[in-house]
N, C-alpha and C positions, 0 to 999 in steps of 0.2 A: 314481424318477420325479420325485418334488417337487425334488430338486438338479437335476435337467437341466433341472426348468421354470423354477427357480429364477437359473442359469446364461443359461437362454436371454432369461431378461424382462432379468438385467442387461447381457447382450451387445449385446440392443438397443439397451436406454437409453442404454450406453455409445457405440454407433456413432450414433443420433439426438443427442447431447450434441458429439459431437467431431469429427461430420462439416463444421462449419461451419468450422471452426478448421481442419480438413486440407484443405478445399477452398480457404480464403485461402493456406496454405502451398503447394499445388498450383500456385494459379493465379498467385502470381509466380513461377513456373517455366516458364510456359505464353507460346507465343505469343499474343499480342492475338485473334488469330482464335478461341481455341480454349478460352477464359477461361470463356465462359459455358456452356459444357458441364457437366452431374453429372458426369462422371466424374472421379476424380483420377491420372488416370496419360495422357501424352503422350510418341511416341516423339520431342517438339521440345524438351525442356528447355534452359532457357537460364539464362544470367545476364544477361540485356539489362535487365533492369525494374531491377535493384537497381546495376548499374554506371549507372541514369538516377537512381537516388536519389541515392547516393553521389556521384556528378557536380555535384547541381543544390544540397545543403543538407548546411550542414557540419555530419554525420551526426556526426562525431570529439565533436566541441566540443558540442554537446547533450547527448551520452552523460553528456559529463563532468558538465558542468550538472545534470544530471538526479542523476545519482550524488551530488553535491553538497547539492542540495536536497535528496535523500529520505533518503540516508544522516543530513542533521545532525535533520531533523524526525524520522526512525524512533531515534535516540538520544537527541533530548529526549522524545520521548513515553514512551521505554520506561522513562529516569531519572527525569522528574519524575510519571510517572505511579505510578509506582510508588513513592514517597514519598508522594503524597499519599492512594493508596489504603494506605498502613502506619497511616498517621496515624488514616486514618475508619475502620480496620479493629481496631487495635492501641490505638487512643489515647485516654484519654476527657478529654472537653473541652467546656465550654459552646457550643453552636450545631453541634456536629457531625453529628445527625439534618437541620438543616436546611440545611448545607451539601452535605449526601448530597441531600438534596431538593432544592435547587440544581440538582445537578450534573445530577440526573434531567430538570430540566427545559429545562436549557439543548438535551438533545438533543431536544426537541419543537421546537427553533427551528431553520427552516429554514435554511441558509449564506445563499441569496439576501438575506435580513430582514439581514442586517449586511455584507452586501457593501461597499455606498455608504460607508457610517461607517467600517471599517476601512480601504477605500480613501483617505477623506480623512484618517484618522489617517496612513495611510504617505505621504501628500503633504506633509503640516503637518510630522511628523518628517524630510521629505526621503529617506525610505528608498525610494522608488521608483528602477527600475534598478540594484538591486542586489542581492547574495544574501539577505541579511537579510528586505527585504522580502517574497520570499515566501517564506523560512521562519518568520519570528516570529508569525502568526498560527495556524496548525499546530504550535505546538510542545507544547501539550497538548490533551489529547483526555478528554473527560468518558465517553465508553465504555472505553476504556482506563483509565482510573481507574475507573469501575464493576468489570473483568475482574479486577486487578488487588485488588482489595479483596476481591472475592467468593473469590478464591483463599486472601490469605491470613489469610481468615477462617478456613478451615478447615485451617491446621496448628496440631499441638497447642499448649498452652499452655507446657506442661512446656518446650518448647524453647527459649522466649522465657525464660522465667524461671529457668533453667540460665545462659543468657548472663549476665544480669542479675547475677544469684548473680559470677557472672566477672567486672561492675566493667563491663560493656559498657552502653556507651550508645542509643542509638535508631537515630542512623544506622550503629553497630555491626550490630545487630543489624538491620538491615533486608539491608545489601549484604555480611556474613560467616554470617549464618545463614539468611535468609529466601527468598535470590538464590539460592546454591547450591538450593534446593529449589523453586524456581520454572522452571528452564527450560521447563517448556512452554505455563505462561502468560504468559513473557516473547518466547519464539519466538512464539505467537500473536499476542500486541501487535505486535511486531515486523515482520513477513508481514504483517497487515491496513494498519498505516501504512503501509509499505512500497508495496504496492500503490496503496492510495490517492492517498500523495502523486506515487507515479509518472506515477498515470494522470491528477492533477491538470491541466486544462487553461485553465479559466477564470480563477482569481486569478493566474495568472504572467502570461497575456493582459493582465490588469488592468492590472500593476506593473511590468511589463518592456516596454520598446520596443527597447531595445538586444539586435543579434543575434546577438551574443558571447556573451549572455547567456541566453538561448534555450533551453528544458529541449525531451528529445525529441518529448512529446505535441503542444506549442507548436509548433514548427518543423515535424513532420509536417503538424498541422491549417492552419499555414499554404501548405503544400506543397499539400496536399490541396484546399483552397477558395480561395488565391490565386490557382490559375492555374500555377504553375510546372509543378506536374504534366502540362499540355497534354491531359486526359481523359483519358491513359493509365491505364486499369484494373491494369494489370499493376501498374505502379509505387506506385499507390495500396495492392495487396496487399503488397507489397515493406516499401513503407514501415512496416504496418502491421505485417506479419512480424518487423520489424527492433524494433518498437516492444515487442512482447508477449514477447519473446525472453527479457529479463532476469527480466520477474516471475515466466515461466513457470519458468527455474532455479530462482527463490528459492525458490519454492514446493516444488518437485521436489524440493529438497535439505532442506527442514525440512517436509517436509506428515505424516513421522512425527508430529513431535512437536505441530503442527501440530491432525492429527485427532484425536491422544490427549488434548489439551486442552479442544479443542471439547467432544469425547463425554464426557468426565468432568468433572474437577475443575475446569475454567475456570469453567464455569459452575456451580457449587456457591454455593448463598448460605445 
């Protein structure tokens, strides 16, 4: 009796949790007419709303952008974060209690509190309209160097000083011995920046005017509140279908390693 009540509370939660997400999938399928309806099923399915996306904003060329951007920010986060959580983890060295205090506090400081300043550093360095610009401010991540530390705090010591014994050096021993055993607090850095910078809409706004240049979130939200979209609901769904599509694989493809991290040893300090 308790498994089926048990079953039944998460069948709920699951269907309250995903109904919002299958009804935007639904409803760019949907004629215009038929959008605001609860239900998710229509004997009208079309592809009109998404041939008006693909028509109106070069969907190709953001993709790319996009993939560009989060790809090079989710590999510096994951490299340099993870060197410097070995360092505060692994290393002993004068100020490194208050560099860890640092780092803690950097994330009590809102993004909006260093907007202005970062943006006039990327004008004065001329890195505006260009790739750099919006990844060089994202390229490390003060939680990610917390996840990252707290993990490999907790592998034994023996295996560090085995290497050691073997003539290995630090960055040896970070990305030949401490890597291999990190895949799933490295998938979870990986997957949170990832997302992140995906969903990133504001700082590329910032730095970007150029439409070549243009990451998906950008160029949807321009679609969406410039007008191109002409109120079409559908399209707006479309768009946003088209937008949540990648993170939703990434996710899918590493949420093993993913929840195993979360629930355990990521968070271990």
């Amino acid at each position: 009796m308790k498994t089926t009540l048990r079953y039944l509370v998460l069948t709920v939660g699951a269907v309250v949790f995903a109904y919002p997400f299958l009804w935007m999938i639904a409803g760019s399928f949907k004629p215009e007419m038929e959008i605001t309806g609860f239900g998710l099923w229509s004997p009208n399915f079309s592809l009109h709303a998404y041939d008006m996306v693909l028509g109106k904003i070069p969907l190709g060329r953001a993709f790319l952008n996009s993939c560009i951007v989060s790809g090079a920010t989710t590999a510096s986060v994951v490299l340099f974060g993870s060197m410097v959580g070995y360092a505060l983890a692994r290393l002993r060295f004068l100020g490194s209690k208050a560099v860890f205090t640092l780092l803690l506090f950097t994330m009590m400081v809102p993004f909006q509190l260093v907007l202005i300043p970062q943006y006039i550093l990327m004008v004065k360095l001329g890195l505006t309209d260009t790739y750099i610009g919006m990844i060089a401010p994202t390229m490390m991540s003060a939680f990610s160097i917390i996840l990252f530390r707290q993990f490999f705090m907790a592998i034994p010591q023996g295996f560090i000083d085995a290497a050691r014994l073997d003539g290995a050096g630090d960055l040896t021993i970070l990305f030949r011995v401490i890597w291999p055993l990190s895949r799933p607090v490295i998938i979870t850095v990986a997957i949170l920046t990832f997302m992140t910078s995906w969903n990133e809409v504001l700082w590329p706004m910032l730095v970007v005017r150029e439409r070549t240049l243009m990451t998906m979130p950008q160029i949807v939200t321009i679609f969406t509140i410039g007008g191109e979209s002409e109120a079409h609901l559908g399209s707006l769904l479309a768009a946003a279908t088209l937008l949540a599509l990648p993170v939703i694989a990434a996710y899918a493809f590493f949420q093993r390693y993913f929840i195993e991290s979360m629930a355990s040893s990521g968070i271990k300090g």
